[in-house]
SEBA-89683 format. One record per residue (C-alpha): residue number from 0; chain; x, y, z. Coordinates in pm, 1 decimal. Layout:
REM SEBA-89683
- NUM A X Y Z
...
REM end
This chain:
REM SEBA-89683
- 0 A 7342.2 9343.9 9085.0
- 1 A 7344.3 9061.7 8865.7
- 2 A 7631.4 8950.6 8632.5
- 3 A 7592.2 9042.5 8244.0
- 4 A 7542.5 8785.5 7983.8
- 5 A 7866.3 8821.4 7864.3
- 6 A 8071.3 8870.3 8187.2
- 7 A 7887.9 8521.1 8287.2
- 8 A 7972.9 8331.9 7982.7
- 9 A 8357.1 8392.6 8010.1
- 10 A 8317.4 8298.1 8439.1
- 11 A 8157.3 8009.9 8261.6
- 12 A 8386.2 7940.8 8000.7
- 13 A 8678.3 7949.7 8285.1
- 14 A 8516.3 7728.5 8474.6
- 15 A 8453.4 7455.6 8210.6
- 16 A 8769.4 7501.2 8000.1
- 17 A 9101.1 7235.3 8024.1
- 18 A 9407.1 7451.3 7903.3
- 19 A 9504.1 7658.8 8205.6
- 20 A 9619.2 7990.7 8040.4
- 21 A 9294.9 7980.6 7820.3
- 22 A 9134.3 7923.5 8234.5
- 23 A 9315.8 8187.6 8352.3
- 24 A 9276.9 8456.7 8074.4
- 25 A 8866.1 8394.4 8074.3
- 26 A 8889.5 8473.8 8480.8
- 27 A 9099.1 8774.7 8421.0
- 28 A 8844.8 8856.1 8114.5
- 29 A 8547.2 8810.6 8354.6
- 30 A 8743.0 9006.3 8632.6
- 31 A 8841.8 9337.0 8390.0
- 32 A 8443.3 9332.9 8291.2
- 33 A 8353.4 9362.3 8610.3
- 34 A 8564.3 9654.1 8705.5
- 35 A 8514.6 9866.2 8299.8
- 36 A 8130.2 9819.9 8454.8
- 37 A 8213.2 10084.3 8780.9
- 38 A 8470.7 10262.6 8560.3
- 39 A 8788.0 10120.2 8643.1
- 40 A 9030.9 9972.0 8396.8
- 41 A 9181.6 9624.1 8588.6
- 42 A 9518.5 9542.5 8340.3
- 43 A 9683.1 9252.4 8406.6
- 44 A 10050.5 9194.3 8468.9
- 45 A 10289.6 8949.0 8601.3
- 46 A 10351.0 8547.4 8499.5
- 47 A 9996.5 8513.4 8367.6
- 48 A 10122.2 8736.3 8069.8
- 49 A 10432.4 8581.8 8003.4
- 50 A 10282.4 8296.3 8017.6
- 51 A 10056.6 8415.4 7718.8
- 52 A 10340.7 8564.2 7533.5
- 53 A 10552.6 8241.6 7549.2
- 54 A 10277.9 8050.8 7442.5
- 55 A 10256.8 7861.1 7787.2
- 56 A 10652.6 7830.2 7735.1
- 57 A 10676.7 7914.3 8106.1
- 58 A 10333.0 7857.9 8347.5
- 59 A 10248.6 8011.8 8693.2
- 60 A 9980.5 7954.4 8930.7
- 61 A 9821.1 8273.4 8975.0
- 62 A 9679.1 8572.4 8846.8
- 63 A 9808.8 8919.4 8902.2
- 64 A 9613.6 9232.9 8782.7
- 65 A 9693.1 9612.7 8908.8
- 66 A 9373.8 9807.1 8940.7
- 67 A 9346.4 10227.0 9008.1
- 68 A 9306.1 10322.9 9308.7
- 69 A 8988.5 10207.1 9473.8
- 70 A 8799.2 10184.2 9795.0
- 71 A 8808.1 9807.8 9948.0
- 72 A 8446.3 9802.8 9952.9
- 73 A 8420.3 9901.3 9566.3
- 74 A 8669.9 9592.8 9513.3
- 75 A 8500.3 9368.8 9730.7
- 76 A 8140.2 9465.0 9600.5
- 77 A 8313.4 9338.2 9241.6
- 78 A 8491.4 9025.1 9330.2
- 79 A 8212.0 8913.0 9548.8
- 80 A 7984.2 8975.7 9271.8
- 81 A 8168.0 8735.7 9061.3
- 82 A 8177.0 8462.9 9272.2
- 83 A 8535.1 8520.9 9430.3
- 84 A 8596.8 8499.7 9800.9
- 85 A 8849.5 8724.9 10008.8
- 86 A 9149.1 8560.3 10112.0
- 87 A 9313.8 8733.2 10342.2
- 88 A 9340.6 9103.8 10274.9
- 89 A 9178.9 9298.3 9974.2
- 90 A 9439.3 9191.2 9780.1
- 91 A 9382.6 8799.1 9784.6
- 92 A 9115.7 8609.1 9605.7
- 93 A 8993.5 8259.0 9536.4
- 94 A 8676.8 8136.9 9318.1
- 95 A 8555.2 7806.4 9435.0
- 96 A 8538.0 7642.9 9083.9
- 97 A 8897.6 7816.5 8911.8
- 98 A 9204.3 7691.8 9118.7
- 99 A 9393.2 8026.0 9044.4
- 100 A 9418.7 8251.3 9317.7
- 101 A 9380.2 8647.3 9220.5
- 102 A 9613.0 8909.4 9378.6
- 103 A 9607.4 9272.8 9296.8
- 104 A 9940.0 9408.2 9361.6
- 105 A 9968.2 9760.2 9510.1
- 106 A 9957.3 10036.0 9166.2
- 107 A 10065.7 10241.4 9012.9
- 108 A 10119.1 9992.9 8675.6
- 109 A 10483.8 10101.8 8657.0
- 110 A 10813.3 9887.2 8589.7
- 111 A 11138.3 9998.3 8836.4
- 112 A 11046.9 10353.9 8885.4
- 113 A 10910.1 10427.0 8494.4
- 114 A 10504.5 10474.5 8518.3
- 115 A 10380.8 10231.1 8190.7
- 116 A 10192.3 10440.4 7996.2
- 117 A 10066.3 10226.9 7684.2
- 118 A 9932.4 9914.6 7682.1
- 119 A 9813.9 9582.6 7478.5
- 120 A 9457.5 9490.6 7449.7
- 121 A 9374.4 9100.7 7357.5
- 122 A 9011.7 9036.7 7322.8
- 123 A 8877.5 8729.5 7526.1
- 124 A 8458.2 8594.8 7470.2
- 125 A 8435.5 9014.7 7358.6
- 126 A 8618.4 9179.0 7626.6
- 127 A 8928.6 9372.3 7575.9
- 128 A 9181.8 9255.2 7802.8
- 129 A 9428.9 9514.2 7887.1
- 130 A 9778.6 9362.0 7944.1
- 131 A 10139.0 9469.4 7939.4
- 132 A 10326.5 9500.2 7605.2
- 133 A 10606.0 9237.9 7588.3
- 134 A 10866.7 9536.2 7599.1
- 135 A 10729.3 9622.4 7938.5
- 136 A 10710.9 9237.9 8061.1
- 137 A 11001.6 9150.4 7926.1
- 138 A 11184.8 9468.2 8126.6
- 139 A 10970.9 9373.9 8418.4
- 140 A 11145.1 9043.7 8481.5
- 141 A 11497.3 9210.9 8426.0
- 142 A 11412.3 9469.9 8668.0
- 143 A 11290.0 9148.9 8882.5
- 144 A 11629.0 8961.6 8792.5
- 145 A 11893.0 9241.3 8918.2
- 146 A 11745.2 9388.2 9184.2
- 147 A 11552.5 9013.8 9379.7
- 148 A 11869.1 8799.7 9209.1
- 149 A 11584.6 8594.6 9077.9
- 150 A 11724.1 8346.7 8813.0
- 151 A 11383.2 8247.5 8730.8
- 152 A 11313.8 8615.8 8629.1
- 153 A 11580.6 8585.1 8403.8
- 154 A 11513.5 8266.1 8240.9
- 155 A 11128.2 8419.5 8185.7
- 156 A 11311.7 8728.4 7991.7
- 157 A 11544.1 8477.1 7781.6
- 158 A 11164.0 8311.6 7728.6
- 159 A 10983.0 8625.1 7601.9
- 160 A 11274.6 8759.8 7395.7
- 161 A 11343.1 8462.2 7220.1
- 162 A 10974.9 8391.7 7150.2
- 163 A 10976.4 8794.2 7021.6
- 164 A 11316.8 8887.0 6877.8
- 165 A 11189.9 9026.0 6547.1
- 166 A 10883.4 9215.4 6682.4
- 167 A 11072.8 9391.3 6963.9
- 168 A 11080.7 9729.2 6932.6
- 169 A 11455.2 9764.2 7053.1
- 170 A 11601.8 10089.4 7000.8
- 171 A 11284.3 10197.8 7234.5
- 172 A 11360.8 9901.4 7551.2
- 173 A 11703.2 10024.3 7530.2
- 174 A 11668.9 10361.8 7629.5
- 175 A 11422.8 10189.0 7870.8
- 176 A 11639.2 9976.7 8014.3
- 177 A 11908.1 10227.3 8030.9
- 178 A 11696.5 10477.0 8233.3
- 179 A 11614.7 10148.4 8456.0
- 180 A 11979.4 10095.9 8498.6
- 181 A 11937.3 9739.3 8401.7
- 182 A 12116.6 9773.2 8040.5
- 183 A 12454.7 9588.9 8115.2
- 184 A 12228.8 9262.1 8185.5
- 185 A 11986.8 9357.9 7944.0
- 186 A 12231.8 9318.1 7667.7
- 187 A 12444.8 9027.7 7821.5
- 188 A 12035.5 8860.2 7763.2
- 189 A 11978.2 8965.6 7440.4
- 190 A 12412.5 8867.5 7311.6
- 191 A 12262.4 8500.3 7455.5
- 192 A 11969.1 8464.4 7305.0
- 193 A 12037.0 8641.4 6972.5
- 194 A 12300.5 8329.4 6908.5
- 195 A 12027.2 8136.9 6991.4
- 196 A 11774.8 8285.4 6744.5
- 197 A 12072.1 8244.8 6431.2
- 198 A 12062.4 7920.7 6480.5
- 199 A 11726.3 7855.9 6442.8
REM end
């Protein structure tokens, strides 16, 4: 099957661009065309979309996206399709051309225990690119911070909230976080960074 006009131009456009997250959003662009073509919705997740939401405030190296549940071969027929080569395991991918590996974490798209049921859509070269809301992200990485004791989580959530404190829907991530049970640091974050947002 060969690639759509579209779905080439934004490999393309990954390949050629300079600024990395603009790189890496075009590959993830390319990749969620490729799957909305067999009917499956790819959304991606992890430091790729903090990165986007911090305005390349904090940068990672890869590119995480959670797809439904699929047979290997329908993945591999996809990602071989676009040029990507295995690996590893089904989960691990590399394009010759884009130095950002692809992983699809296991599914279901869910932060802690709590299934994420709504989404953001950016559009990239006329794809809609599903990613997580910053609510979800943001309570991602505090999920990530208490239960791994990963300081770099935390410093990612300080990151997105500061870059978002007006827009942040925060009676909602409360209850969220409370049913997380990740509200005691949640709010020790947000007393931080709220100092930090009066002063600007």
């Amino acid at each position: 099957m060969t690639l759509s006009p579209k779905i080439k131009s934004l490999l393309d456009q990954a390949i050629a661009k300079q600024e990395k997250l603009e790189r890496q959003l075009y590959l993830a662009a390319a990749i969620s065309g490729g799957f909305e073509k067999r009917g499956a919705s790819a959304v991606l997740v992890g430091g790729t979309v903090v990165e986007f939401y911090t305005a390349g405030g904090y940068t990672t190296a890869d590119i995480d996206m959670v797809l439904p549940p699929l047979e290997k071969k329908e993945i591999e027929i996809v990602m071989e399709e676009l040029g990507l080569v295995r690996s590893g395991d089904y989960r691990h991918w590399i394009h010759p051309q884009i130095p950002f590996p692809v992983e699809f974490p296991p599914g279901p798209l869910q932060i802690g225990h709590r299934v994420v049921r709504e989404l953001n859509e950016i559009e990239i070269g006329g794809i809609k690119l599903k990613i997580l809301k910053v609510e979800d992200i943001l309570l991602d990485r505090i999920v990530m911070a208490k239960e791994w004791k990963d300081p770099q989580a935390q410093v990612q959530a300080e990151m997105l909230m500061y870059a978002h404190y007006q827009e942040i829907d925060w009676p909602t991530v409360h209850g969220r976080a409370s049913q997380l049970d990740i509200l005691k640091l949640f709010q020790e974050i947000q007393k931080k960074v709220k100092k930090r947002v009066k002063k600007k």
